[in-house]
Backbone as XML, in Angstrom:
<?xml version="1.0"?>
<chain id="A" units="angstrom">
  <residue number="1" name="UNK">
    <atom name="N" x="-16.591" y="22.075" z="18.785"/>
    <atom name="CA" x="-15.280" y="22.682" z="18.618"/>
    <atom name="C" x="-14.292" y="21.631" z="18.126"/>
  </residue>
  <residue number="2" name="UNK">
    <atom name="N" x="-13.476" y="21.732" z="17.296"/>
    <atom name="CA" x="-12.253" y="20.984" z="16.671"/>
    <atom name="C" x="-11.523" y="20.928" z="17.266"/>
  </residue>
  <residue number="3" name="UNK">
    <atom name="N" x="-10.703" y="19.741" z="17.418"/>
    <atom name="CA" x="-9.223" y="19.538" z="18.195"/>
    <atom name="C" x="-8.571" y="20.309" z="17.531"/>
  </residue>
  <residue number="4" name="UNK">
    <atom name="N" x="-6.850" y="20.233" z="18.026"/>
    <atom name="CA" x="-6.096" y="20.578" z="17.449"/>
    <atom name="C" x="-5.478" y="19.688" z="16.264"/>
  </residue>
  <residue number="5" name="UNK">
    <atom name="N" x="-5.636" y="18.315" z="17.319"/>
    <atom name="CA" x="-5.327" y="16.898" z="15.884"/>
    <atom name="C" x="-6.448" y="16.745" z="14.567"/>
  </residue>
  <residue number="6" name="UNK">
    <atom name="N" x="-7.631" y="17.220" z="14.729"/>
    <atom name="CA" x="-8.356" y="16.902" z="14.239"/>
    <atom name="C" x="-8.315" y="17.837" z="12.868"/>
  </residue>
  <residue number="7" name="UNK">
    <atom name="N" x="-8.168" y="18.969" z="13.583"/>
    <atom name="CA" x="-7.335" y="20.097" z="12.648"/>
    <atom name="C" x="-6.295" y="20.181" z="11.777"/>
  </residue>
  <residue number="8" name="UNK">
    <atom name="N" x="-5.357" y="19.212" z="12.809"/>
    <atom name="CA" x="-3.753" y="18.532" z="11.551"/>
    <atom name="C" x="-4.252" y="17.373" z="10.707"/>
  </residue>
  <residue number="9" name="UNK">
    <atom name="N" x="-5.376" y="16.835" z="11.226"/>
    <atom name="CA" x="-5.689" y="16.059" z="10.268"/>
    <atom name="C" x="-6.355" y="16.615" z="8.651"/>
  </residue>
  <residue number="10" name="UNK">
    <atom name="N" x="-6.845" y="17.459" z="9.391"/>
    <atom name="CA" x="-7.748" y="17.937" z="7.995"/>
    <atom name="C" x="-6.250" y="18.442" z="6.827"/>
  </residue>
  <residue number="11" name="UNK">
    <atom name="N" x="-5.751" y="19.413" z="7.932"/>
    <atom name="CA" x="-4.571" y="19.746" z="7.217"/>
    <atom name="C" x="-3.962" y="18.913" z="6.334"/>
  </residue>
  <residue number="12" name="UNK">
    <atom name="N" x="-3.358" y="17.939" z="7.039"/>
    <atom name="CA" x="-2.696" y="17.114" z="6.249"/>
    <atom name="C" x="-3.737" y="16.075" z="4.768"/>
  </residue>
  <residue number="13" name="UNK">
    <atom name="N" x="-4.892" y="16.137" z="5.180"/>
    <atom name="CA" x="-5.727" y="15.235" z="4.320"/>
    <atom name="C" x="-5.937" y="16.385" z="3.101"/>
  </residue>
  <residue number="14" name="UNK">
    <atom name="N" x="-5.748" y="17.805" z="3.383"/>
    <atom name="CA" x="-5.892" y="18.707" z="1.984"/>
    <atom name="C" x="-4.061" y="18.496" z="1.464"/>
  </residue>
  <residue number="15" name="UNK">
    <atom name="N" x="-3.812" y="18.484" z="1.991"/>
    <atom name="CA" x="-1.672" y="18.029" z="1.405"/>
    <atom name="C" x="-2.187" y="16.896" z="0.590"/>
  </residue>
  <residue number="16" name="UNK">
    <atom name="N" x="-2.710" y="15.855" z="1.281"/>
    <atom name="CA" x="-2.513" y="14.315" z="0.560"/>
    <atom name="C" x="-3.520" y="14.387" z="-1.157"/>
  </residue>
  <residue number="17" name="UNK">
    <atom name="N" x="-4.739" y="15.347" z="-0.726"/>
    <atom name="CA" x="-5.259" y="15.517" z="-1.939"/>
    <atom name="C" x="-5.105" y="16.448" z="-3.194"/>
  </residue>
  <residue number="18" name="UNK">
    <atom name="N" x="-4.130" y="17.378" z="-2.740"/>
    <atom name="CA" x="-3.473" y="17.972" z="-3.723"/>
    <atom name="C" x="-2.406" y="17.262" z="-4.213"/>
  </residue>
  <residue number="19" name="UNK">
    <atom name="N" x="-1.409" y="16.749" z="-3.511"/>
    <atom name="CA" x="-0.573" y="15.800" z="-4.549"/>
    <atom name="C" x="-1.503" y="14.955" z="-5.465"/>
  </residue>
  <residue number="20" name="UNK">
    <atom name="N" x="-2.293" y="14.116" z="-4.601"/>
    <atom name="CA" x="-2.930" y="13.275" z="-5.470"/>
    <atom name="C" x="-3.552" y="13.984" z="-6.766"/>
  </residue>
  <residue number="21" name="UNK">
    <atom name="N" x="-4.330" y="15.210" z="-6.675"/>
    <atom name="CA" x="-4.516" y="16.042" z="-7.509"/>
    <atom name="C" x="-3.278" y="16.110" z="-8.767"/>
  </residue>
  <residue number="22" name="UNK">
    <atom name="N" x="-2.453" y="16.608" z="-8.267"/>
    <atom name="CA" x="-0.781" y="16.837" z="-8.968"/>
    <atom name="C" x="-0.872" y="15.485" z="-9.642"/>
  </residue>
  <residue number="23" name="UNK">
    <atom name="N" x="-0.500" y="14.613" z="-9.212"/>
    <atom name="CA" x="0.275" y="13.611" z="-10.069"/>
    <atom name="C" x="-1.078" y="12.493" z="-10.709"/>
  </residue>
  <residue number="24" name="UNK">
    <atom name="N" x="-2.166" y="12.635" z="-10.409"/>
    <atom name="CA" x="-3.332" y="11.847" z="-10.733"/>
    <atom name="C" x="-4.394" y="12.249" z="-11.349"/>
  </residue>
  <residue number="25" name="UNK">
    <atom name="N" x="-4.486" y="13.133" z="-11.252"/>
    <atom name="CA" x="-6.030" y="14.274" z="-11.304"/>
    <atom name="C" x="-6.889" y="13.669" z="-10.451"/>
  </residue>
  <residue number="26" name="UNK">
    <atom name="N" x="-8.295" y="14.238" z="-11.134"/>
    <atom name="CA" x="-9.493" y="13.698" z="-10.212"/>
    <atom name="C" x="-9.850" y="12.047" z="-9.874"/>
  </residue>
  <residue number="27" name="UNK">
    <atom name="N" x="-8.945" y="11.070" z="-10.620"/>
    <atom name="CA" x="-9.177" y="9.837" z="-10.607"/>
    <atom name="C" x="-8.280" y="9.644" z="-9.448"/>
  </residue>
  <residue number="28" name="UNK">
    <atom name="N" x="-6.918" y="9.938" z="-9.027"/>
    <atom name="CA" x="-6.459" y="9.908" z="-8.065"/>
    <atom name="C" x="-6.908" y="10.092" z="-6.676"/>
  </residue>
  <residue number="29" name="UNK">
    <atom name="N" x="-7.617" y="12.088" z="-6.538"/>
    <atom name="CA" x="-8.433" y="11.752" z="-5.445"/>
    <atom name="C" x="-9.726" y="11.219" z="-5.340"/>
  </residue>
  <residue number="30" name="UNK">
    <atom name="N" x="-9.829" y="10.630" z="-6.090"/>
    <atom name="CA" x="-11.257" y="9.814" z="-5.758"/>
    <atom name="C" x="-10.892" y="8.475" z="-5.402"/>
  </residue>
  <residue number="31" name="UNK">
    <atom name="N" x="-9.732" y="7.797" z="-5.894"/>
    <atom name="CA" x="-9.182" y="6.262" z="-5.167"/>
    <atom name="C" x="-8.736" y="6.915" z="-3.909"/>
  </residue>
  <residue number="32" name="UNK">
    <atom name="N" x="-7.908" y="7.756" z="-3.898"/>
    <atom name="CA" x="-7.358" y="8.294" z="-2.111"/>
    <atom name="C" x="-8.529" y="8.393" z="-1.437"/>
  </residue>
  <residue number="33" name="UNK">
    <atom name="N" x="-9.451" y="8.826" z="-1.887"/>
    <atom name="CA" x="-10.649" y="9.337" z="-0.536"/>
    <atom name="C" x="-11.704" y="7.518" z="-0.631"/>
  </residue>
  <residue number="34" name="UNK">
    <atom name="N" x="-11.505" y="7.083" z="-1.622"/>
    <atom name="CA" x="-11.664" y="5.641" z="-0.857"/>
    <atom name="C" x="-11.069" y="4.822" z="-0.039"/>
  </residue>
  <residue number="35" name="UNK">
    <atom name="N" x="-9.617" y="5.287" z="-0.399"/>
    <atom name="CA" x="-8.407" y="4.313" z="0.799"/>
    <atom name="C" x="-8.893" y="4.851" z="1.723"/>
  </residue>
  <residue number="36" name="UNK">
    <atom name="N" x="-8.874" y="6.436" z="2.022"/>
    <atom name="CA" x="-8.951" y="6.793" z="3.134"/>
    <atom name="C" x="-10.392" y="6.323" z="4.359"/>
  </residue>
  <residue number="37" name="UNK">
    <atom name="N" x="-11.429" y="6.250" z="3.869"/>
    <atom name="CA" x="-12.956" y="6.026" z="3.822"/>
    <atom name="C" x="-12.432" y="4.671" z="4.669"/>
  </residue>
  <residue number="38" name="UNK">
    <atom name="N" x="-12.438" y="3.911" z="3.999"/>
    <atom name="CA" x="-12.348" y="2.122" z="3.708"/>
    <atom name="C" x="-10.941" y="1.992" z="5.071"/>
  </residue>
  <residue number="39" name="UNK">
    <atom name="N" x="-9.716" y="3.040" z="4.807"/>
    <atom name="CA" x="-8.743" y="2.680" z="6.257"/>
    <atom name="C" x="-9.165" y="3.342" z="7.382"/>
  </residue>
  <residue number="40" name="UNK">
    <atom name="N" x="-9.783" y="4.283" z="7.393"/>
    <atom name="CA" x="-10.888" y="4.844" z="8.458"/>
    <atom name="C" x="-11.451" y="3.715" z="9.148"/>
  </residue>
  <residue number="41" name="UNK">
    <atom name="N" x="-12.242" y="3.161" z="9.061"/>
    <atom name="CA" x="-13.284" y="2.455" z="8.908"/>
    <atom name="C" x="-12.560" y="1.179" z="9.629"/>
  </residue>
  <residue number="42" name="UNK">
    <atom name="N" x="-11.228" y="0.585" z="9.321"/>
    <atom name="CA" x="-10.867" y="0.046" z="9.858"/>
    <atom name="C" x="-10.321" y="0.454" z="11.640"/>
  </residue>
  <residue number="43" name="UNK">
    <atom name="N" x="-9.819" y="1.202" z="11.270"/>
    <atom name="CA" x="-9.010" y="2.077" z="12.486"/>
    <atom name="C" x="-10.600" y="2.409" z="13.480"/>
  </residue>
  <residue number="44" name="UNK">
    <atom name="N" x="-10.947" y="2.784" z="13.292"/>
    <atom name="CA" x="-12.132" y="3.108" z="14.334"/>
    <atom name="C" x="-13.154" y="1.652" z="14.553"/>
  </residue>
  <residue number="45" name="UNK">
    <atom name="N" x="-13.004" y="0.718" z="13.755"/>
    <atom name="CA" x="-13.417" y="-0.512" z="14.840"/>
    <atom name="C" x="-12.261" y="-0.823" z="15.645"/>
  </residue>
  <residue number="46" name="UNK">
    <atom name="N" x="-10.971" y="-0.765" z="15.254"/>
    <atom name="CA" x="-10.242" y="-1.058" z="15.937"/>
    <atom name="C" x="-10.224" y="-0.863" z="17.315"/>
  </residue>
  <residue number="47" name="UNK">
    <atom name="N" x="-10.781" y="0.438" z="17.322"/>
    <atom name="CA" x="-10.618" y="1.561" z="18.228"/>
    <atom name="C" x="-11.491" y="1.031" z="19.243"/>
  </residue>
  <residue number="48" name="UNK">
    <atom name="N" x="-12.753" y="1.065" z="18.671"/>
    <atom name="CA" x="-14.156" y="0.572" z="19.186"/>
    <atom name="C" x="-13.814" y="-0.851" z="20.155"/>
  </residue>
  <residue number="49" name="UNK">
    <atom name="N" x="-13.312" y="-1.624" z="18.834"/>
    <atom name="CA" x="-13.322" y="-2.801" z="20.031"/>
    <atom name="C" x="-11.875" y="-3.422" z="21.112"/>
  </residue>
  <residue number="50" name="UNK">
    <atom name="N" x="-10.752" y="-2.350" z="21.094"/>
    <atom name="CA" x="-10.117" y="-1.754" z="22.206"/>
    <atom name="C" x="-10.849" y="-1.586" z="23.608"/>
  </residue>
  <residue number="51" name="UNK">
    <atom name="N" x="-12.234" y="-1.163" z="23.466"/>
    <atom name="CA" x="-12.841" y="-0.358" z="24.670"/>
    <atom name="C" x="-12.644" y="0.959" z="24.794"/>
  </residue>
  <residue number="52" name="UNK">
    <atom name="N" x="-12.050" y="1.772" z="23.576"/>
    <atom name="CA" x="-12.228" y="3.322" z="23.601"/>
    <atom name="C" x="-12.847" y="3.767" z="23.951"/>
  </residue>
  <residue number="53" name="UNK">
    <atom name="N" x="-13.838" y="4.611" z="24.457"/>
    <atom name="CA" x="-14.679" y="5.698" z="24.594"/>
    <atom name="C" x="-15.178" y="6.313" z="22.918"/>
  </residue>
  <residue number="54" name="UNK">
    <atom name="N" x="-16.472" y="6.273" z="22.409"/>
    <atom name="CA" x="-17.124" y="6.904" z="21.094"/>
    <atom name="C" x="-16.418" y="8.308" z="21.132"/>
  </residue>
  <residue number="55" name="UNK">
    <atom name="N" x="-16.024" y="9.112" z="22.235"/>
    <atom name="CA" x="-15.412" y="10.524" z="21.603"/>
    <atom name="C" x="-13.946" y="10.510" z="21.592"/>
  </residue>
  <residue number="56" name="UNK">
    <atom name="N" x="-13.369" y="9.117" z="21.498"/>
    <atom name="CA" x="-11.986" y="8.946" z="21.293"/>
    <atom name="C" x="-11.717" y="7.975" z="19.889"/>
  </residue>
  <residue number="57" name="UNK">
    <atom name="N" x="-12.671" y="7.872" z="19.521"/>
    <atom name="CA" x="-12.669" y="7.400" z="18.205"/>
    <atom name="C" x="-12.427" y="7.923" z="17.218"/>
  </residue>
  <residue number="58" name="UNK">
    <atom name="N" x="-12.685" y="9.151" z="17.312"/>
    <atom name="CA" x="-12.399" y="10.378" z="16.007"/>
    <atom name="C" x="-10.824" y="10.858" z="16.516"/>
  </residue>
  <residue number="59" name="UNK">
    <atom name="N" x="-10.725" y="11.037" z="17.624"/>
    <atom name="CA" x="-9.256" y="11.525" z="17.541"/>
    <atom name="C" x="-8.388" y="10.018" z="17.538"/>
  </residue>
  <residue number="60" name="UNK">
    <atom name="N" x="-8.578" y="8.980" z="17.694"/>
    <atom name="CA" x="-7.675" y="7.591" z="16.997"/>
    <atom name="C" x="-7.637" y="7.864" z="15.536"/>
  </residue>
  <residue number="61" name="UNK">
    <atom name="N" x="-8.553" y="8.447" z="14.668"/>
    <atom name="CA" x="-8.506" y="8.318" z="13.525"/>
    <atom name="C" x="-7.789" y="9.615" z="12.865"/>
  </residue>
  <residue number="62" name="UNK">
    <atom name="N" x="-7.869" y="10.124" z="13.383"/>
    <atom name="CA" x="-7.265" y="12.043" z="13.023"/>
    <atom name="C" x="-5.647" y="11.600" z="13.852"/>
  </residue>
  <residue number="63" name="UNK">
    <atom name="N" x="-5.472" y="11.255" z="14.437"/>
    <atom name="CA" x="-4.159" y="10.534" z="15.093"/>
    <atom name="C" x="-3.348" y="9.801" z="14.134"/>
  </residue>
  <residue number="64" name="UNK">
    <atom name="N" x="-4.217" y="8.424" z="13.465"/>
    <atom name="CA" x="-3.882" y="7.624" z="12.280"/>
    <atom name="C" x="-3.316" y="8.662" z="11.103"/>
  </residue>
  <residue number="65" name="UNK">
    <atom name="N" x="-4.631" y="9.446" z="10.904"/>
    <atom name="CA" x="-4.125" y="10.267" z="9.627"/>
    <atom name="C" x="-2.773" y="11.086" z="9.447"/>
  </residue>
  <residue number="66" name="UNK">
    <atom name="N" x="-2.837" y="11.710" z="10.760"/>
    <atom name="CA" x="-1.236" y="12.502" z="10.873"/>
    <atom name="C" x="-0.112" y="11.761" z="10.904"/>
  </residue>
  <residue number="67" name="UNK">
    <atom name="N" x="-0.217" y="10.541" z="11.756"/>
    <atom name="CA" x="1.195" y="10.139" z="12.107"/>
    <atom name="C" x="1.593" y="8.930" z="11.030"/>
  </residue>
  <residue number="68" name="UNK">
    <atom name="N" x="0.502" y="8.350" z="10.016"/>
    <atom name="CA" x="0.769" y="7.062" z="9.634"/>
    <atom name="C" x="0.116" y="7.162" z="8.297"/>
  </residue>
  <residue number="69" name="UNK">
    <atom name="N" x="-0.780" y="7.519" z="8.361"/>
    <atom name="CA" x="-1.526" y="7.453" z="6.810"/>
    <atom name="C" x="-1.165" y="8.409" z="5.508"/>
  </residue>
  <residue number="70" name="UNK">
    <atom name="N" x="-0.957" y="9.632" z="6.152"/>
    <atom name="CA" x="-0.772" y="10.698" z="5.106"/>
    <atom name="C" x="0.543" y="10.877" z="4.781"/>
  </residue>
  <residue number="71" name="UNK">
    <atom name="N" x="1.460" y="10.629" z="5.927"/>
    <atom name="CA" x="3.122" y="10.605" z="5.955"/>
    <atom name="C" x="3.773" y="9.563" z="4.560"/>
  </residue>
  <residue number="72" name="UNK">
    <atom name="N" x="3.120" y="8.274" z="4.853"/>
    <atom name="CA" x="3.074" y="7.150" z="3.580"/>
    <atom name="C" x="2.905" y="7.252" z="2.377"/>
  </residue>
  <residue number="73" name="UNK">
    <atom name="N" x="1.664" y="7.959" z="2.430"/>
    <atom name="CA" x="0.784" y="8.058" z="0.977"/>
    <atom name="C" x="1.831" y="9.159" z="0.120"/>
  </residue>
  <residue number="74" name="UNK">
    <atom name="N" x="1.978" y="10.548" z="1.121"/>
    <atom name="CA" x="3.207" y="11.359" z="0.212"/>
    <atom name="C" x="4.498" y="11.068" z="-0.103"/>
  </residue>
  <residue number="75" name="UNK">
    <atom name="N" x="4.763" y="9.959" z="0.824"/>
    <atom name="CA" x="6.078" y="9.119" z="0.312"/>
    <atom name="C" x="5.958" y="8.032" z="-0.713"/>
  </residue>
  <residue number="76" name="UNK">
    <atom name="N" x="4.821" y="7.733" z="-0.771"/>
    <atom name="CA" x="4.185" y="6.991" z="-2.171"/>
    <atom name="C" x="4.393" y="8.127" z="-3.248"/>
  </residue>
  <residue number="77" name="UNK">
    <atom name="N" x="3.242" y="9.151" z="-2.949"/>
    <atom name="CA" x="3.584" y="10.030" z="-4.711"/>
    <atom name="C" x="4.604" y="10.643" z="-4.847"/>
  </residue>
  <residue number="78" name="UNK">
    <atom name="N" x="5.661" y="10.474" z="-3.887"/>
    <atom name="CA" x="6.876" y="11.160" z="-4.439"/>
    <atom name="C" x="7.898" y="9.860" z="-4.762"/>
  </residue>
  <residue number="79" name="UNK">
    <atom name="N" x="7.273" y="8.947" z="-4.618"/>
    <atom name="CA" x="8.277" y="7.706" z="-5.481"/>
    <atom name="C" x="7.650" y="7.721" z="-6.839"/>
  </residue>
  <residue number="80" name="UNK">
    <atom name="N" x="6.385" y="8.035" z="-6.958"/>
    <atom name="CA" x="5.508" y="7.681" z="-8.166"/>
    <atom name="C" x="5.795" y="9.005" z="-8.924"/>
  </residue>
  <residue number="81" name="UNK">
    <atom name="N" x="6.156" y="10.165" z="-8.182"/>
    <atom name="CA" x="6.287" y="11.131" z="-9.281"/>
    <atom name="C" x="7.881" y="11.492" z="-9.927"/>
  </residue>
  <residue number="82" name="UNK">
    <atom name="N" x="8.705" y="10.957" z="-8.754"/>
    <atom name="CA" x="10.271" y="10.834" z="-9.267"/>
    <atom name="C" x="10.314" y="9.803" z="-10.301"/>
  </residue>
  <residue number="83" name="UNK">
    <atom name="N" x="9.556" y="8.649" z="-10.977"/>
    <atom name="CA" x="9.709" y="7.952" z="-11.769"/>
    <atom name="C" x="9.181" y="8.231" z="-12.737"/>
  </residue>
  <residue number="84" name="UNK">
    <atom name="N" x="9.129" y="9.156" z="-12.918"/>
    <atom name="CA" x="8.490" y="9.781" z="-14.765"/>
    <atom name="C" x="9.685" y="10.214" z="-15.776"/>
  </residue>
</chain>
């Protein structure tokens, strides 16, 4: 069963890839879903070597995505798309 964060995460990660879509095309989300991959990746060792618990690792990262990662990135393409 899905959290509820895990759920805003997804949410918000289809927002971040339609802008990217919008102002990039497919070359856009394919660098975003590497940032994302690659800052994942960071955040959950982080997590890991905190002493988290393995089923609190996915919601640190669905946590990351809502409150810090995706908030940024759309304040990125809306600086990048107001400058055209």
């Amino acid at each position: 069963m899905k959290s509820e964060i895990d759920a805003k995460a997804w949410d918000a990660l289809k927002q971040l890839g339609d802008a990217a879509l919008e102002i990039g095309g497919i070359q856009a989300v394919l660098q975003m879903f590497v940032s994302v991959i690659t800052s994942a990746e960071q955040v959950a060792q982080d997590s890991d070597e905190a002493g988290d618990p393995e089923e609190m690792v996915s919601e640190a990262i669905s946590t990351w995505l809502v409150s810090s990662y995706v908030p940024t990135m759309l304040e990125q393409f809306t600086e990048t798309g107001s400058d055209d």
